[in-house]
C-alpha positions in Angstrom: 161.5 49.9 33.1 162.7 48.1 36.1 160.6 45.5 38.3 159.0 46.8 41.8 159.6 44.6 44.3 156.9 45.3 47.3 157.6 43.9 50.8 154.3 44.5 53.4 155.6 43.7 56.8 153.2 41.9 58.5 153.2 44.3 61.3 151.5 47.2 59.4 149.1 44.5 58.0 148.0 43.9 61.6 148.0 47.6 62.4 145.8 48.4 59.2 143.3 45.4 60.0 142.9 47.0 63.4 142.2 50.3 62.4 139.7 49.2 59.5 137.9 47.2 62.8 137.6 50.1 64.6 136.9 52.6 61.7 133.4 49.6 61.4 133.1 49.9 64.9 132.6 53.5 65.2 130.5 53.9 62.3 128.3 50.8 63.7 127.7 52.6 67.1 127.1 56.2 65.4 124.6 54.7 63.0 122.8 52.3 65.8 122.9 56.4 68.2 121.0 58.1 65.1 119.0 55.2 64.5 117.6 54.7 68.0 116.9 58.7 68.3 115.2 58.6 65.2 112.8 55.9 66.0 111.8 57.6 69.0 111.2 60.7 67.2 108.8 58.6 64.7 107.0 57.0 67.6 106.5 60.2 69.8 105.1 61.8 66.3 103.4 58.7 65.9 102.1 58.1 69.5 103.7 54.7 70.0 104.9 53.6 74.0 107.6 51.5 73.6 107.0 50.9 77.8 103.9 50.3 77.6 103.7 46.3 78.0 106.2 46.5 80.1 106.4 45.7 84.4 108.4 48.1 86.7 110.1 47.2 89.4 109.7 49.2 92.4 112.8 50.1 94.4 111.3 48.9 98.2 114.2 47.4 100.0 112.5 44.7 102.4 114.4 44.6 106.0 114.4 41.3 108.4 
């Protein structure tokens, strides 16, 4: 049986770390999307207002 010799150039290494990056990415931004939809399904079941502390600006424009 004869030796493998295995040569990675570091070109692909650099391609594979930036598709592994984005392959987290992705998967980080779906998850936070499904988890943000399904808290507001628990709190509309629940009867929570997220807004309800919260001030709103109104959208007067004042002239001089």
């Amino acid at each position: 049986m004869t030796p493998v010799t295995l040569y990675i150039d570091p070109s692909v290494v650099t391609y594979l770390i930036q598709a592994v990056a984005g392959v987290v990415i992705a998967v980080g931004a779906a998850v936070g999307i499904y988890f943000r939809k399904a808290k507001k399904k628990v709190n509309d079941k629940l009867g929570i207002d997220e807004n309800k502390n919260k001030e709103v600006e109104t959208d007067e424009i004042e002239e001089n």
